[in-house]
C-alpha positions in Angstrom: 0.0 0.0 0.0 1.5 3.6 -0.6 1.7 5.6 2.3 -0.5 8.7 2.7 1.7 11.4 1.7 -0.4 14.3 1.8 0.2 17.4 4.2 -2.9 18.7 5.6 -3.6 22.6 5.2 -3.0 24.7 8.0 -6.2 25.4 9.8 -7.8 28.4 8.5 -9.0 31.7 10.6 -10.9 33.3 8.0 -13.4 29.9 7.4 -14.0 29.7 11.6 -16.7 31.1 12.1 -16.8 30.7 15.7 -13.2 32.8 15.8 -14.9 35.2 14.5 -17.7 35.4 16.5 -15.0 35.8 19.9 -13.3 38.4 18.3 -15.8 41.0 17.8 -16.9 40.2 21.2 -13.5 40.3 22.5 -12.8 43.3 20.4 -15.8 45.3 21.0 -14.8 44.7 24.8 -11.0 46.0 24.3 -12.6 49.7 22.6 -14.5 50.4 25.8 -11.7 49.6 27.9 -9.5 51.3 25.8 -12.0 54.3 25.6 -12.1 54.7 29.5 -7.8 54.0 30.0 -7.6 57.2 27.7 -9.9 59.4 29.0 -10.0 58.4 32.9 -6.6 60.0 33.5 -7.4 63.3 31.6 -10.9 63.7 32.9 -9.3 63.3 36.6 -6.4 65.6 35.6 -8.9 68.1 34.5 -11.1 67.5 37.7 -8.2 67.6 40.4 -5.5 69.3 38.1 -3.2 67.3 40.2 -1.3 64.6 38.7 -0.6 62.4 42.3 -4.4 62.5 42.1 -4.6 61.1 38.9 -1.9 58.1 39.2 -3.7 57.3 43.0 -6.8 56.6 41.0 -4.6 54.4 38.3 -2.8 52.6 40.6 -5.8 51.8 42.2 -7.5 50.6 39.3 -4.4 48.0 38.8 -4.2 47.1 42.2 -7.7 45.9 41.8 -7.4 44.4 38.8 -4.6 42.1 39.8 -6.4 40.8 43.1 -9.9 40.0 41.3 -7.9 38.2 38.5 -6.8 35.6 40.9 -10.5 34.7 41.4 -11.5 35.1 37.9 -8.9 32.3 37.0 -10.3 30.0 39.5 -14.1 31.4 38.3 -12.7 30.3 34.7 -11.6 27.0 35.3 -14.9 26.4 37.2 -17.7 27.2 34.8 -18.7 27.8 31.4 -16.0 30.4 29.9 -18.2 31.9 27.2 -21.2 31.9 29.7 -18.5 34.2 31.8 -18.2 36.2 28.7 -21.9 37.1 28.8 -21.9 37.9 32.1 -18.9 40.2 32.0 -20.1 42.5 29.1 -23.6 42.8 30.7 -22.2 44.0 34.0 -20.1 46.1 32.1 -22.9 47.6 30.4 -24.5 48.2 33.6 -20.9 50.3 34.9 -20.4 51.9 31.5 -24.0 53.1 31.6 -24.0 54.4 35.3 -20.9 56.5 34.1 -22.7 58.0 31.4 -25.6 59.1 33.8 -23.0 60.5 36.4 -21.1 62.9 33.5 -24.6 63.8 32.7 -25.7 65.4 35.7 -22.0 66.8 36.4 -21.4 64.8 39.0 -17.8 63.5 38.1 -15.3 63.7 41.4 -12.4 62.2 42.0 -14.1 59.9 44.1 -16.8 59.3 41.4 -13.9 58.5 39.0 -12.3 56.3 41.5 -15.1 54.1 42.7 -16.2 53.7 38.3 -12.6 53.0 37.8 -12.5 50.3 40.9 -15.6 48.4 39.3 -14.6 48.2 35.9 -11.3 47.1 37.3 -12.9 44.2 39.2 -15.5 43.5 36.2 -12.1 43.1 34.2 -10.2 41.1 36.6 -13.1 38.4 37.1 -14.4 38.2 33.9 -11.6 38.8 31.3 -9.8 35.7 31.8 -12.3 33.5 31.1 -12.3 35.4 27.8 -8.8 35.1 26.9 -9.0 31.4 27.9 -12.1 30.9 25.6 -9.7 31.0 22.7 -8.5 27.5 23.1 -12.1 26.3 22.7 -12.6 28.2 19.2 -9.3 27.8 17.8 -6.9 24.6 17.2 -3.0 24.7 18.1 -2.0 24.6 14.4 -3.6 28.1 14.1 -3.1 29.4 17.6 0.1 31.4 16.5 -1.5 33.6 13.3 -4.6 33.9 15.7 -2.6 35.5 18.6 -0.7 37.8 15.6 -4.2 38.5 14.6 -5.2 39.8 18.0 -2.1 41.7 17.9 -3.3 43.6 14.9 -6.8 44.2 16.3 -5.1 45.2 19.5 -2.7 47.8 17.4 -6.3 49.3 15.4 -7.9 49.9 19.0 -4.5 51.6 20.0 -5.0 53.8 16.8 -8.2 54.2 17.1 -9.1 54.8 21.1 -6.8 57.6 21.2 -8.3 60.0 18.8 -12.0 58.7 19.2 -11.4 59.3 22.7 -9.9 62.6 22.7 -12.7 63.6 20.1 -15.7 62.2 22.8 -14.1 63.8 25.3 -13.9 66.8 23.5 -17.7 67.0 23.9 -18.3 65.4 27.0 -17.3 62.7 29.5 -21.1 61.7 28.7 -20.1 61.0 25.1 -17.0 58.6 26.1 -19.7 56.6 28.7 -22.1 56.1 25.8 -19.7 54.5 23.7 -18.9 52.5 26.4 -22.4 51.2 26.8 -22.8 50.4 22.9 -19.2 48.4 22.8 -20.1 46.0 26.0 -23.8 45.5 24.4 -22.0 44.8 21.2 -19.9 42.2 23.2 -22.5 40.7 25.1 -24.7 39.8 22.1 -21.9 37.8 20.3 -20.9 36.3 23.2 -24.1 35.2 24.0 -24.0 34.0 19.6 -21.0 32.4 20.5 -22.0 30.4 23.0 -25.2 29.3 21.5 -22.7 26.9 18.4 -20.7 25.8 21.3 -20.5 22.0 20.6 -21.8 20.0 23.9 -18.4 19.0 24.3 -17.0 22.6 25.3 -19.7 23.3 27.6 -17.8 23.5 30.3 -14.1 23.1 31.7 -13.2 19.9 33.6 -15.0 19.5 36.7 -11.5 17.7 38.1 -9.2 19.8 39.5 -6.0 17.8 40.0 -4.2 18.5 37.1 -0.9 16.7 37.1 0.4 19.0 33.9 4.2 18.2 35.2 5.4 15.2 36.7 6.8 17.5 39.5 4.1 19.7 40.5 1.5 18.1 43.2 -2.7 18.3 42.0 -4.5 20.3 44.0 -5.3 18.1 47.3 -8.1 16.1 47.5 -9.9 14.6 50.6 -11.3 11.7 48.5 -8.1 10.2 47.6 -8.5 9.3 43.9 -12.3 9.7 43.4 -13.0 13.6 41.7 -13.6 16.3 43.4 -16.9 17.5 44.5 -16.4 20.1 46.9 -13.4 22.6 45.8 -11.2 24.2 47.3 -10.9 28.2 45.3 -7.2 28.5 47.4 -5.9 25.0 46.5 -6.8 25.1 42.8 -5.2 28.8 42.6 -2.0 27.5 44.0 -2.1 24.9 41.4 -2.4 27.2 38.5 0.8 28.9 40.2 2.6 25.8 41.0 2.3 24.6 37.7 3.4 27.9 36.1 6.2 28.1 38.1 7.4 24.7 37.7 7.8 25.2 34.0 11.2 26.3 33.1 9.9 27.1 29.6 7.3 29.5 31.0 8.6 31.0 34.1 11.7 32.5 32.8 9.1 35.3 31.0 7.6 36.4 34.3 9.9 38.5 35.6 11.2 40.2 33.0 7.3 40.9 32.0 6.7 42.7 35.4 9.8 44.8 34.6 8.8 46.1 31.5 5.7 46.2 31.8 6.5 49.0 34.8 9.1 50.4 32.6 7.4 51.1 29.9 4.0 52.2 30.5 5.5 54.2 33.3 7.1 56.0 30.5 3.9 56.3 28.5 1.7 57.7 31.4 4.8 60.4 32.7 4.7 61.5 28.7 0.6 61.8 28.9 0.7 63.5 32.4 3.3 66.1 31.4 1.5 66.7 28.1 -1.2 67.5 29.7 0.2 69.7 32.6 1.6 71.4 29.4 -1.5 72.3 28.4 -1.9 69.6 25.2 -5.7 69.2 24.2 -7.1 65.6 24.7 -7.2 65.7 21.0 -3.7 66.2 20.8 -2.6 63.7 23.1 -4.9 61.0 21.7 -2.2 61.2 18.5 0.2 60.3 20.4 -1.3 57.3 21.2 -2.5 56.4 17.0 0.9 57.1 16.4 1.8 53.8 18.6 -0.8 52.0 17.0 -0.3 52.7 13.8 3.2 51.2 14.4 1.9 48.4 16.0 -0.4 47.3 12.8 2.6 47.5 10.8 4.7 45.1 13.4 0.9 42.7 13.5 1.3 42.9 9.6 4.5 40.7 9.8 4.0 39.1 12.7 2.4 36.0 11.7 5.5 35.6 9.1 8.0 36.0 12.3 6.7 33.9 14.5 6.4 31.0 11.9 10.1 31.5 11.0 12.0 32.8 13.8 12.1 31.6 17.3 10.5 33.1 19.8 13.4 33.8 22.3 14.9 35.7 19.7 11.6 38.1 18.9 11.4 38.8 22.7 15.0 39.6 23.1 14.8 41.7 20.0 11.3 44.0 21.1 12.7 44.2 25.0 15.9 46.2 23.5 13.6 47.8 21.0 11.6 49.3 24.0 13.9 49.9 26.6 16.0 51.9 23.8 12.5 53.8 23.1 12.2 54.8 26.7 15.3 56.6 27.2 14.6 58.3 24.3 11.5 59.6 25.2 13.3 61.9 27.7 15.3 63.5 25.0 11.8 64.7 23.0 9.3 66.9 24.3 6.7 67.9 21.0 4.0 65.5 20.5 5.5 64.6 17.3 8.3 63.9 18.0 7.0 61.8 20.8 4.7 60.1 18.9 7.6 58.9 16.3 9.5 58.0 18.7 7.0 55.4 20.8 5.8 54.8 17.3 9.6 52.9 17.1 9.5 51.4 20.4 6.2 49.7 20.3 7.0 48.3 16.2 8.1 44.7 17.1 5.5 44.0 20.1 3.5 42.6 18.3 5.8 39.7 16.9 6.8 39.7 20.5 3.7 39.2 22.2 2.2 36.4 19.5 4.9 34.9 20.1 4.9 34.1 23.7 1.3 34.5 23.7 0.9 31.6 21.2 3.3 29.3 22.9 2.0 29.6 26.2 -1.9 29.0 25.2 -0.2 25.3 23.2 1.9 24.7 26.1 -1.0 24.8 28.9 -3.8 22.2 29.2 -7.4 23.4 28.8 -9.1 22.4 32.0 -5.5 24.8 33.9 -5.6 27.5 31.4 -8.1 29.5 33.1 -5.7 29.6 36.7 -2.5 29.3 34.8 -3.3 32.8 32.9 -4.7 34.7 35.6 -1.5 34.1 37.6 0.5 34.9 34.1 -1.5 37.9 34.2 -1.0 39.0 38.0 2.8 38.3 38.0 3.1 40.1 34.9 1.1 43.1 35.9 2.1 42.9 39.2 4.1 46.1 39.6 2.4 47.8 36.9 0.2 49.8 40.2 3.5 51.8 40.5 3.6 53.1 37.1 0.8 55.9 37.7 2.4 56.8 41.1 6.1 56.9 39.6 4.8 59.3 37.2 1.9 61.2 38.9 5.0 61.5 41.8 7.6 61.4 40.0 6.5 64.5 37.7 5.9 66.2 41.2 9.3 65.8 42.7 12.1 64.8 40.0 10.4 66.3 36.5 10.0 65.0 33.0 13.3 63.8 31.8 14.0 62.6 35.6 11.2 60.2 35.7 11.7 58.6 32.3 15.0 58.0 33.0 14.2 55.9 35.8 11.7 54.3 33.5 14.2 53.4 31.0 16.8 52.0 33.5 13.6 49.3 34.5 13.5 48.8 30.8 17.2 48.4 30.8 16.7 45.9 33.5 13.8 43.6 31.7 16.3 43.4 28.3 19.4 42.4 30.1 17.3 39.8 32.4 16.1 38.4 29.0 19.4 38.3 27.1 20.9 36.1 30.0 17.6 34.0 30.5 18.5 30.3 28.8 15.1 29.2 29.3 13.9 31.9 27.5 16.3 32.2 24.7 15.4 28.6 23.9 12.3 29.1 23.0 11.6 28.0 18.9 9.3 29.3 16.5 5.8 28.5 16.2 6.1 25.0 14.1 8.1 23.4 17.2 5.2 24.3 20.3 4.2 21.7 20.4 7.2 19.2 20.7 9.6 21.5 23.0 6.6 22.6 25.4 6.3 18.4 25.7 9.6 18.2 26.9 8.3 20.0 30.2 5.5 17.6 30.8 2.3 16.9 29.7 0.0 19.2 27.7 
């Protein structure tokens, strides 16, 4: 008999409907979030015309965000993900719309501002997750890279387009920027609830049994019924699973540190920029440029991407866009128009995309389904982790050092987070997107 010769098609994006589907829900999500991120800080500048003010009610925000994603991971892992999805965008519909009724009747504070910007921050933290983990049930490994470049892209059109749709809703009212708001978390609860509906039985829910043994190493979360599945769950136990397992990867945990250092770098560097542009007196308009500058750049970089990470590894993209930035934020302290601002962030931000498919990609193949839920919200915490200092360095940092001061300490973090990467092994080894599957194998079981 001959053999079967034939090589299958790579799975395609455009032909899944149900990909589709997630991403205008997912994306419709990302524009209100990125509507409020741009014009919370300027509305609370304009309020308090006090920066401190300002970051306190950012770092809040994270601070918030990065507790309640703990729980959403668990939440995630527990029950239907899509069903989550549903549930998110309606309660965000519920914020958004309560924050259009308060810039209405004038009655935006900073304490107004800080208690919409806590909710939302929960709302994100509990229900985002089981979004982002929603992917593997739409979309198979052999696609997984192109569809994280893909979200990249969409990612780098809501960079370019939040900035100046915000700045121009703001421009005639906060009321304006809350009504959006409302329409993009409608928007996303409708699909979601499409999506769910051609969910096969099969994906209904994650696995009801906790004890994932995803490394030989790592211990499941305990059970009190020896080898019979779990009934009654313990939230703390499975959490500490998510982490143990993350941890326990050398292929994974290598990325975590130098996220939280760049991640606090960088946007450190972005929000000192939008702070002093503002004390400068820069109109919202304005500033939102600054912002489509970076997204333009990134569309171009998510233009490429899917060809980088099918060709070169993925050590060497992250290596490559950590340099990239942390050479972008010292320059930043050399500039001061808003052109010359936005070319130069335009720069730093051009291979993130590649960067982030990249280890985006391999860590969705590398992570069994029924942990992905707990093993991305405690990605997500430890890479956000410090990220609550960023609007304090630079709402502080403006107030006591300056400009150029503060964005030089932001570039040394950068500095930090590239140099960390360079001598990470486990990091550099990562391959391109055709060998995933086989090198995340070598760490135990998928």
């Amino acid at each position: 008999m001959t053999p079967d010769t034939t090589v299958a098609a790579p799975p395609s994006l455009l032909g899944n409907t149900r990909y589709l589907t997630w991403l205008i829900s997912d994306t419709s999500r990302g524009l209100a979030a990125a509507l409020f991120s741009f014009s919370v800080p300027l509305l609370a500048l304009i309020i308090t015309n006090d920066p401190a003010r300002a970051g306190v009610i950012g770092a809040v925000g994270l601070v918030v965000r990065a507790l309640t994603t703990l729980a959403g991971g668990v939440i995630a892992d527990r029950y239907r993900r899509i069903a989550l999805m549903v549930l998110g965008a309606s309660i965000g519909v519920v914020i958004a719309g309560s924050f259009t009724l308060l810039a209405l009747g004038d009655a935006l504070t900073f304490t107004t501002l800080l208690v919409v910007a806590v909710l939302l921050a929960a709302r994100t933290g509990l229900f985002d997750v089981a979004g982002e983990s929603a992917l593997k049930e739409v979309v198979p490994d052999g696609a997984m890279g192109r569809a994280q470049a893909a979200n990249q892209g969409r990612d780098a059109m809501l960079q370019l387009a939040g900035g100046p749709l915000g700045g121009a809703l703001l421009a005639v009212g906060g009321w304006v920027v809350g009504a959006a708001m409302t329409a993009c978390q409608l928007i996303a609860a409708i699909t979601a609830w499409l999506l769910g509906r051609s969910s096969p039985a099969t994906e209904a829910r994650p696995s009801p049994d906790v004890r994932v043994r995803a490394d030989p190493e790592v211990p499941a979360a305990a059970s009190t019924a020896g080898d019979a599945p779990t009934t009654e769950r313990n939230a703390l136990a499975e959490l500490r699973a998510g982490f143990a397992w993350l941890l326990s990867r050398t292929d994974l945990r290598g990325v975590l540190l130098v996220s939280t250092i760049i991640n606090l770098g960088f946007n450190a560097a972005i929000t000192t920029v939008v702070y002093a542009l503002q004390q400068d007196g820069q109109s919202p308009a304005a500033i939102g440029w600054v912002s489509a500058g970076a997204g333009a750049a990134m569309l171009l970089g998510a233009v490429v991407a899917p060809m980088l990470v099918s060709r070169v590894p993925a050590g060497v993209l992250t290596i490559v866009g950590l340099t990239v930035a942390a050479v972008g934020a010292y320059s930043l302290s050399l500039v001061d128009s808003v052109w010359a601002i936005t070319a130069v962030l335009a720069a730093s931000v051009l291979a993130v995309p590649a960067l982030n498919a990249a280890l985006m990609g391999y860590f969705m193949v590398a992570t069994p389904s029924e942990l992905l839920g707990r093993a991305n919200s405690a990605s997500m915490v430890l890479g956000i982790g410090a990220m609550p200092l960023g609007p304090l360095i630079a709402g502080f940092g403006l107030a006591w050092i300056g400009r150029e001061g503060t964005i030089a300490i932001c570039a040394a973090l950068c500095a930090v987070a590239a140099l960390l990467a360079i001598t990470n092994r486990g990091l550099r080894a990562l391959p391109a997107e055709s060998g995933w599957t086989a090198h995340a194998a070598r760490f135990g079981t998928r």
